[in-house]
C-alpha positions as CSV (number, residue, x, y, z in Angstrom):
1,X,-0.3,33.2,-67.0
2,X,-2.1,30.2,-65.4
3,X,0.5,28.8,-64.0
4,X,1.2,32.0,-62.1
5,X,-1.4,31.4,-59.4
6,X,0.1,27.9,-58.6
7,X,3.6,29.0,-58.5
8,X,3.0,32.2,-56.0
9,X,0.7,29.5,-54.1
10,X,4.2,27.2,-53.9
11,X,6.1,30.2,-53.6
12,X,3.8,30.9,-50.4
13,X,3.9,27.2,-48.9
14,X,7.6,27.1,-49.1
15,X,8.1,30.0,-47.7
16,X,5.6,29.7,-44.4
17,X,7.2,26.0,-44.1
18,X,10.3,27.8,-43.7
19,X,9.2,29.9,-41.6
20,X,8.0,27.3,-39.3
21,X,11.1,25.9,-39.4
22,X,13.4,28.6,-38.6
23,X,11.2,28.8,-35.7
24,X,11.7,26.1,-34.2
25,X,14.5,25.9,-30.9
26,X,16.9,23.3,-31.9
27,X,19.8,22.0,-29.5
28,X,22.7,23.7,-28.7
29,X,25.8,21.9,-30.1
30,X,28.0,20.2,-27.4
31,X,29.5,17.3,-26.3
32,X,27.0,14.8,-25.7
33,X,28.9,12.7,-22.9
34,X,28.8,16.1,-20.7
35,X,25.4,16.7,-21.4
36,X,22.6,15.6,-19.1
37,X,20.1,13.4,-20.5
38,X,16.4,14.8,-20.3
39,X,14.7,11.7,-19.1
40,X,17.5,11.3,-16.2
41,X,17.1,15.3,-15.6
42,X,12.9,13.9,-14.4
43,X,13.3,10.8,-12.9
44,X,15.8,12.7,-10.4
45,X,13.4,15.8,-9.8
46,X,10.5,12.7,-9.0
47,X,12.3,10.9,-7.1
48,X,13.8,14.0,-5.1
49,X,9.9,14.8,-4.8
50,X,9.0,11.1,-3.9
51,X,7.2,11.2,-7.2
52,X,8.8,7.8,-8.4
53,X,10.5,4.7,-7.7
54,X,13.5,2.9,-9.6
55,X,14.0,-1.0,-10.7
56,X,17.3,-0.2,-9.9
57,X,20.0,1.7,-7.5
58,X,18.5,4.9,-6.7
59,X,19.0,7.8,-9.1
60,X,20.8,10.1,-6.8
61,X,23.6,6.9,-6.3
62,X,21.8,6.2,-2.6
63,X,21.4,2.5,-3.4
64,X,18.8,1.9,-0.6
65,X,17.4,-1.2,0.5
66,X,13.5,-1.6,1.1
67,X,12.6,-3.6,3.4
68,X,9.2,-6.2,2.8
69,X,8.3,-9.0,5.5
70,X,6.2,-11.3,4.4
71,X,3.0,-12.0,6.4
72,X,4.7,-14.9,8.4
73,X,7.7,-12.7,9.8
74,X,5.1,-10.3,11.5
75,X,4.5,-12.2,14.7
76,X,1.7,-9.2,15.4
77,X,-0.2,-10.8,11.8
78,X,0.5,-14.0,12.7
79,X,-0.6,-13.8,16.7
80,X,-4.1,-12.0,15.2
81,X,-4.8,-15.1,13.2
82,X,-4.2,-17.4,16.2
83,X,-6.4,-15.4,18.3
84,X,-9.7,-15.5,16.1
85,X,-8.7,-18.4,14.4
86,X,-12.4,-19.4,14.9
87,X,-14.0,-17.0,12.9
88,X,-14.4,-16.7,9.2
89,X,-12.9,-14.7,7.4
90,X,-13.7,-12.0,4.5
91,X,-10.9,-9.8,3.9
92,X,-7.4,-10.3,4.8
93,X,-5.1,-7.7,3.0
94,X,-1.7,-7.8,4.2
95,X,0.0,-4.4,2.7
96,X,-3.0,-2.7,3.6
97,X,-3.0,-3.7,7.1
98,X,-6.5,-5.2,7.6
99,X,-8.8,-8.2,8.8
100,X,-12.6,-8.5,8.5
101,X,-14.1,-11.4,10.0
102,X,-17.7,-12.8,8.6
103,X,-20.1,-12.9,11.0
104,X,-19.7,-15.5,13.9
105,X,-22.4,-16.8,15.7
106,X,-21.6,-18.9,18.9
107,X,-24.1,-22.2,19.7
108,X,-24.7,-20.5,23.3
109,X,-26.5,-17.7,21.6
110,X,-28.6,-18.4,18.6
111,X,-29.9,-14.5,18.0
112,X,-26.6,-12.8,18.2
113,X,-23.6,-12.3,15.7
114,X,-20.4,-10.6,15.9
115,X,-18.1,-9.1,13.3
116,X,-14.1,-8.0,14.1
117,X,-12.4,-5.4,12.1
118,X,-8.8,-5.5,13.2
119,X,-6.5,-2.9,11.3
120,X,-2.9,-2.8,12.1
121,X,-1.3,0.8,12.7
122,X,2.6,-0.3,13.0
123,X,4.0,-3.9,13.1
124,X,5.7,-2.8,16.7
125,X,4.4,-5.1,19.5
126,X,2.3,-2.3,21.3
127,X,-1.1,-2.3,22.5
128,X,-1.6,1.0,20.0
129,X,-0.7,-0.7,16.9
130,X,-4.0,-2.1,17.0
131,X,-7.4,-0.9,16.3
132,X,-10.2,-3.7,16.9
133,X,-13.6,-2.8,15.8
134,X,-16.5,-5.2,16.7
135,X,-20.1,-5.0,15.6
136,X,-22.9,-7.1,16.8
137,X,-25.8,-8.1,14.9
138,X,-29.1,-9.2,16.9
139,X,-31.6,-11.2,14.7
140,X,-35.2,-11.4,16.4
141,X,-36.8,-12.7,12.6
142,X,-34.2,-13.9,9.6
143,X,-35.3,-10.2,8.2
144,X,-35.3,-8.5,11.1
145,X,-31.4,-7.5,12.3
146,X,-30.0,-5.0,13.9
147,X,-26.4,-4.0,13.7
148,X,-24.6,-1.8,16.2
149,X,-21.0,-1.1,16.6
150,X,-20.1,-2.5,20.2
151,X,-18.4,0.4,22.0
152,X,-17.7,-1.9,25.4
153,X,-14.1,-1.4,25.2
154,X,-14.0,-5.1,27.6
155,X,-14.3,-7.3,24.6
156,X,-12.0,-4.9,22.8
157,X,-9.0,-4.8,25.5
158,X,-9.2,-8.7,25.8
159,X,-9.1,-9.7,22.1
160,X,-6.0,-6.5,22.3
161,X,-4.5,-7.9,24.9
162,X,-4.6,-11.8,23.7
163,X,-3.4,-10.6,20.5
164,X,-0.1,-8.6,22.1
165,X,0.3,-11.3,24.4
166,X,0.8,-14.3,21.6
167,X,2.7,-11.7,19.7
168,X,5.2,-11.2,22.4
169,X,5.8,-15.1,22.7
170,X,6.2,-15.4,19.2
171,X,8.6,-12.5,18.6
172,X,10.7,-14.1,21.4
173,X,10.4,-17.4,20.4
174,X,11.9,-16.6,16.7
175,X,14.7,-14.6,18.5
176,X,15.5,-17.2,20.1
177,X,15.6,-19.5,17.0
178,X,18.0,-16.7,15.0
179,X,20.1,-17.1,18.2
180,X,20.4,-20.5,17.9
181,X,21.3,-20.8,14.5
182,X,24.1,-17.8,14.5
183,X,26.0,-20.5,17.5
């Protein structure tokens, strides 16, 4: 009679495990060479949703190329660095399009700094593809300084306009160079 309680217990566990288990979906039979993979099912639905990215050819048998240029193709990168090759620089972040200067003081004026933010919208030659911001910080005490963004579009269109200008000469310079080589 002891032995009862543990065997109805037993009796109880087998049967719930069962349960459990006769619960549970398992997979349809099938051939598994017609059947879709789960993991392929996914990476298709991302990258149909631009969710993902693949090592190699695309999912959907596209097989695209990417195309990367490195900082030295851009002639718009490389003209900007030739431009305010004077100033120091803080940040230069290629992929993310930017350039901060340090703060440049010129000999003439002792009192008076100026930064460049120069952020590249598009790597087309165009006088949109930039945005140039320049602030100006006026010391009258080492503690005392005020900084203001310069909103003088003069100083803006001319460091723009060198920029596209050297740009332009470089582009056609390397064109010229490609033709050169292909004869």
């Amino acid at each position: 009679m002891q032995n009862l309680p543990k065997s109805l217990i037993g009796i109880l566990y087998l049967f719930s495990a069962l349960f459990i288990l006769s619960s549970c979906k398992l997979p349809k039979p099938g051939d598994a060479r017609t059947m879709e993979m789960e993991g392929e099912v996914r990476a298709r639905k991302n990258l149909e949703e631009g969710k993902g990215f693949s090592f190699k050819k695309n999912v959907m048998g596209g097989g695209k190329k990417t195309s990367y240029e490195f900082s030295t193709s851009n002639p718009l990168w490389r003209a900007t660095f030739d431009v305010i090759d004077f100033m120091p620089l803080v940040t230069v972040d290629y992929s993310g399009g930017m350039i901060v200067t340090d703060w440049y003081t010129d000999s003439n004026t002792a009192n008076d700094s100026l930064k460049f933010t120069i952020r590249f919208l598009s790597n087309e030659i165009r006088a949109d593809s930039l945005k140039i911001i320049i602030h100006r910080k006026t010391c009258k005490a080492q503690s005392n300084c005020i900084i203001k963004k310069i909103t003088s579009a003069k100083l803006e269109d001319t460091i723009r306009s060198d920029i596209i200008r050297k740009a332009a000469l470089l582009d056609a310079t390397s064109k010229d160079t490609k033709n050169k080589k292909k004869n």
